[in-house]
C-alpha positions as CSV (number, residue, x, y, z in Angstrom):
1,X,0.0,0.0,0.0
2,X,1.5,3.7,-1.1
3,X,1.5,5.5,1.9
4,X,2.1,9.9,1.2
5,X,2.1,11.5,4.4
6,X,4.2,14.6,6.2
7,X,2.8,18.3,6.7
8,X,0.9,20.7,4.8
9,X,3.8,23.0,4.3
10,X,7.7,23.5,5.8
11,X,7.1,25.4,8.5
12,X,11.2,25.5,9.4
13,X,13.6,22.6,9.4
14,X,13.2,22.0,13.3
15,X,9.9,20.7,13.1
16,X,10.5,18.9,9.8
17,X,12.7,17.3,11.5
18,X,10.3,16.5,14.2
19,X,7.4,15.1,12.7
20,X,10.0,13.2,10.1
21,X,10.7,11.1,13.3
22,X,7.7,10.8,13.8
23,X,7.2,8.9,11.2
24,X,10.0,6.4,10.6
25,X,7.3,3.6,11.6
26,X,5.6,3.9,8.0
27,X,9.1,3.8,6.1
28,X,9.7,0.1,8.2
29,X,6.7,-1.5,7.5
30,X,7.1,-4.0,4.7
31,X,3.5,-3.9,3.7
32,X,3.5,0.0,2.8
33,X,5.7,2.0,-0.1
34,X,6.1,5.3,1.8
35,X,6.5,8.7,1.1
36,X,7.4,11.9,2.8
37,X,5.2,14.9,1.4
38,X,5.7,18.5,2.3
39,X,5.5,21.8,0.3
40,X,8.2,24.4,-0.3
41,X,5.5,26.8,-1.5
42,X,1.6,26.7,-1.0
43,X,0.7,29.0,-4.2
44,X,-2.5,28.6,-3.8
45,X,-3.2,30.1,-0.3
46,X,-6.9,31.8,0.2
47,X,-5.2,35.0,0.9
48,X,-2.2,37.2,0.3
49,X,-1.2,36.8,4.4
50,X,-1.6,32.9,4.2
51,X,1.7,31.2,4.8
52,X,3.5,29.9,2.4
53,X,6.8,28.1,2.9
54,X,10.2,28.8,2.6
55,X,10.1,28.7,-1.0
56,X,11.9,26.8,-3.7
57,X,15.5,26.7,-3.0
58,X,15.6,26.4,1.2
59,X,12.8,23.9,0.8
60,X,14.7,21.6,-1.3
61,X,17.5,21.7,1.0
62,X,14.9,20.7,3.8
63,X,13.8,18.0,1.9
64,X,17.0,16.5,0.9
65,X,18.5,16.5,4.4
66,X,15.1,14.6,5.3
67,X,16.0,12.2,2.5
68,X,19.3,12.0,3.7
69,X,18.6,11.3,7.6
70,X,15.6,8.8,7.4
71,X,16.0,7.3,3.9
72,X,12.8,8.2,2.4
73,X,11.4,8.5,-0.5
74,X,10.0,12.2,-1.2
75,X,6.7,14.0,-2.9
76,X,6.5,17.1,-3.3
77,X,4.2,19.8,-5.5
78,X,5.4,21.6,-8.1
79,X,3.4,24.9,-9.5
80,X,5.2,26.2,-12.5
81,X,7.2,24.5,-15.2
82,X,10.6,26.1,-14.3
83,X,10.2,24.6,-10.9
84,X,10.1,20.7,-12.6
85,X,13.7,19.9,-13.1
86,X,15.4,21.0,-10.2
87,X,12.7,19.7,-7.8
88,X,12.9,16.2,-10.1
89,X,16.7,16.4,-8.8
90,X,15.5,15.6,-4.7
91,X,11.9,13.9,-4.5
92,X,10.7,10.5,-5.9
93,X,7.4,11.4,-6.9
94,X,5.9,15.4,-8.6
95,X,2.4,16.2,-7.2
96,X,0.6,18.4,-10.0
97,X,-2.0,20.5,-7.7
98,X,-5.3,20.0,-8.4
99,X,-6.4,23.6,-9.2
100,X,-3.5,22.8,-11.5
101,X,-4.1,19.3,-13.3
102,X,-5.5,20.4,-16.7
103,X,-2.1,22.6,-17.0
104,X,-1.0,20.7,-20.2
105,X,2.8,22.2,-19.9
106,X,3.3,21.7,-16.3
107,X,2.3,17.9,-17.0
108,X,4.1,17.9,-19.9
109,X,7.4,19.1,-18.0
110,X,6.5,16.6,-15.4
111,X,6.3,13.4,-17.3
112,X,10.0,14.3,-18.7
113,X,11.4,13.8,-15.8
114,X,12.2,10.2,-14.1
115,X,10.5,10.8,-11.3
116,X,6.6,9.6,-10.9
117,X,3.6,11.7,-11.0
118,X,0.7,12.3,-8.8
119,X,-2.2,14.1,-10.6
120,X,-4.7,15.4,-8.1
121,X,-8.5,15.2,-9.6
122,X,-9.4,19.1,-9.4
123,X,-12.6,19.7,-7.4
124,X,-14.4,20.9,-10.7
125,X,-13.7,18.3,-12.3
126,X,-15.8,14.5,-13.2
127,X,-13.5,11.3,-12.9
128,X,-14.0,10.5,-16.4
129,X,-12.4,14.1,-17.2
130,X,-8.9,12.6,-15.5
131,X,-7.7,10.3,-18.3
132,X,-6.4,13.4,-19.8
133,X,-4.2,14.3,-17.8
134,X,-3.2,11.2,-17.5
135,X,-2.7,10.8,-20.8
136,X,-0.9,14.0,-21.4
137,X,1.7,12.5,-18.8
138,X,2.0,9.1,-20.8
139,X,2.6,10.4,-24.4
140,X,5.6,12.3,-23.0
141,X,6.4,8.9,-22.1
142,X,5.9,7.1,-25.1
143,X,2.9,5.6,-24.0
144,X,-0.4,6.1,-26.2
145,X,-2.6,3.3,-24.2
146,X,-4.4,4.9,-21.3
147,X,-5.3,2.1,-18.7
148,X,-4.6,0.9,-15.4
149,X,-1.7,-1.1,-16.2
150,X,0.7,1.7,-18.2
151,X,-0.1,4.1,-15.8
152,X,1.1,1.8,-13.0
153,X,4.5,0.6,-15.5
154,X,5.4,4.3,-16.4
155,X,4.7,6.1,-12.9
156,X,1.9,7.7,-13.0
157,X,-0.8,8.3,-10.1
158,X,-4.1,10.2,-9.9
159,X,-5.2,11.0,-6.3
160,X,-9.2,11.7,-5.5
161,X,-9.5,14.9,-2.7
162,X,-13.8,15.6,-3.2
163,X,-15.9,17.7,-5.6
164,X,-16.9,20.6,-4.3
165,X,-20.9,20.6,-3.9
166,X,-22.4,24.2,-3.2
167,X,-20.3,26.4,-1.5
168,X,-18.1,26.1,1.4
169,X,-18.7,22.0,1.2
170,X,-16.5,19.0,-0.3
171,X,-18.5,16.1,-1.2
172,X,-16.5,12.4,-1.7
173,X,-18.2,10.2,-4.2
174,X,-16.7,6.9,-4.0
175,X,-17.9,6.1,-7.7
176,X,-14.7,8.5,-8.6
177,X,-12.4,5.8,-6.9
178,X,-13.5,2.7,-8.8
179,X,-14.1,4.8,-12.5
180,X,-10.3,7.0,-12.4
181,X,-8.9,3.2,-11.0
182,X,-9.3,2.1,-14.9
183,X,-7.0,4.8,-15.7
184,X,-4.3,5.2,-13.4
185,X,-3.5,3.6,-9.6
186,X,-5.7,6.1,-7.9
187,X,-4.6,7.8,-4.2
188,X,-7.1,8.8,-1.8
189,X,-6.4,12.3,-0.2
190,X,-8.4,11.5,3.1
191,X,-7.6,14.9,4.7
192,X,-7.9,17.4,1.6
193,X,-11.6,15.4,1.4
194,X,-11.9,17.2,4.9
195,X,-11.2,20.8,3.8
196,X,-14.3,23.2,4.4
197,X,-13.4,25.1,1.5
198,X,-13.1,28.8,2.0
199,X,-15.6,31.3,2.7
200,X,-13.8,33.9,4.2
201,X,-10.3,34.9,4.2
202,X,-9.1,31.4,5.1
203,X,-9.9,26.9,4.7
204,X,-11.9,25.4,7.2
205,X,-12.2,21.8,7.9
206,X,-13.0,18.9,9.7
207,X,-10.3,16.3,11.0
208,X,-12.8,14.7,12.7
209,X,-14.0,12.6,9.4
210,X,-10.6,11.7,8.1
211,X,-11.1,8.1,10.2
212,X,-14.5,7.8,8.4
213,X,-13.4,9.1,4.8
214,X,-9.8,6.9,4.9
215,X,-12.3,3.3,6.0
216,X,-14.8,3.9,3.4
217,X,-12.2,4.6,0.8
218,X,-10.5,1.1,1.8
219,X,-13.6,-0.5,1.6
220,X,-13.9,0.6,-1.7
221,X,-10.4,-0.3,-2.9
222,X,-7.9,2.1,-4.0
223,X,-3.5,1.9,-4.4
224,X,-3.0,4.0,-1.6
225,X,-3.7,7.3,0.9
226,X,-3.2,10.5,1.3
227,X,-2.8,12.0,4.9
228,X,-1.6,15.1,6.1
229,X,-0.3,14.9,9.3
230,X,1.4,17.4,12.5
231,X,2.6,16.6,15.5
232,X,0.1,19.3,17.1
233,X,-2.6,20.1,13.9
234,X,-4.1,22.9,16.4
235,X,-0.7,25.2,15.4
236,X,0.0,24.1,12.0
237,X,1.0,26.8,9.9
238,X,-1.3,25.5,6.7
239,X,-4.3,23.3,6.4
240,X,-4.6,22.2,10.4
241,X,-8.4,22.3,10.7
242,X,-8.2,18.8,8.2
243,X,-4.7,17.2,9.4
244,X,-4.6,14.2,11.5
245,X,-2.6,14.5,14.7
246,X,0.5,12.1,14.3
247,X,-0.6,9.7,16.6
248,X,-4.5,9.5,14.9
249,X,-2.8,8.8,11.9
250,X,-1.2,5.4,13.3
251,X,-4.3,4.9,14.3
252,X,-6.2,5.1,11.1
253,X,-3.8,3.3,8.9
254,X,-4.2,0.8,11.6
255,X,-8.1,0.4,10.8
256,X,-7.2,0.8,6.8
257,X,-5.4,-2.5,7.1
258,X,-7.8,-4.7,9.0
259,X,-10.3,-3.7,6.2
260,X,-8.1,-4.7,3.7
261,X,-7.5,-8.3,5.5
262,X,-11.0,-9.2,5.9
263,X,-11.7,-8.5,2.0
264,X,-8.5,-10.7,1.1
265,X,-9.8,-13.3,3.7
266,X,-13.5,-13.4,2.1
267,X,-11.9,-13.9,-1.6
């Protein structure tokens, strides 16, 4: 099971550092492919005061010494196309934002690179609309078939975080999981699927269903999850109304694999 956790956003290496630690459990578990995610740059704050990260250059430099003192693998977003190679040089895997997943040239400039790529379904957007991007990713690769299979052989990931129904509201429909799962092995972003998007100058959301979204999901059956995660959510710098506190998250992923045992064992 892929496994993409780690904080919203760097916040400053010490507590990188920190919840990194934290964290070493997922990287020794044989039954889980992990990866460390954290932004250098949220771009696409809800207002000009929002925080957004140390930028490019010190966050890679965050990230690598991560990489460097645990061993893990790394994801990471990338916003423009002059930002693709030299973030391809440190993390495993690019995550195209989903405000950002019809952006032919970023994907383009992604699917270049030898690193794999995680296209997040935009809120706006139906599942069927996601074999494009997909698609877009896979011809840069050589690749004209658009299935489950090449997408899985040549890297490339789509990752389910709601629709957005009315405003201020995220609404999961599971049917998403099983329909972009013929395109690509599909990620569930439990704690994006939390968000309260925003109404006023900031997001809003709801940790509180993360448990309920990440068991449903499983049910389901998807490649892998999504979680953002802080050691104390309450003072997280970006997105800690829908992050799971550190310890929650064992917890959860817990609960994910017992649901995943008693569908093998019924087989």
């Amino acid at each position: 099971m892929i496994i993409l956790a780690g904080p919203c956003v760097i916040e400053n290496r010490e507590m990188m550092m920190r919840i990194a630690e934290k964290l070493t459990y997922l990287n020794e578990d044989q039954r889980i492919e992990f990866y460390f995610k954290a932004s250098y740059d949220k771009a696409n704050r809800t207002s000009i005061d929002s925080f957004r990260g140390p930028g490019l250059d010190e966050g890679l430099k965050i990230l690598q010494e991560i990489k460097n003192t645990f061993g893990y693998k790394l994801i990471t977003d990338v916003h423009e196309t002059y930002q693709v190679a030299p973030v391809s040089e440190v993390v495993d895997v690019l995550q195209i934002p989903a405000f950002l997943c019809r952006q032919t040239d970023l994907l383009v400039a992604s699917g270049k690179t030898n690193c794999k790529v995680n296209i997040k379904k935009g809120q706006f957007l139906a599942s069927e609309s996601m074999k494009h991007p997909v698609g877009k990713v896979l011809n840069t690769r050589g690749v004209s078939e658009i299935n489950y299979e090449s997408s899985k052989k040549n890297g490339v990931w789509l990752c389910e975080r709601g629709n957005v129904f009315g405003y201020g509201s995220l609404i999961v429909d599971m049917k998403n999981l099983i329909t972009m799962r013929e395109y690509a092995p599909v990620i569930f972003d439990a704690t994006h699927s939390a968000q309260v998007p925003s109404t006023g100058s900031t997001t809003g959301g709801n940790s509180a269903i993360v448990p309920a979204l990440a068991r449903a999901a499983a049910a389901v059956g998807v490649d892998g999850f999504f979680f953002e995660t802080h050691i104390d959510p309450s003072c997280a710098l970006s997105d800690g109304p829908n992050m799971l506190n550190i310890d929650q998250l064992k917890l959860t992923i817990d609960d994910i694999f017992k649901i995943q045992d008693v569908l093998s064992a019924s087989k």
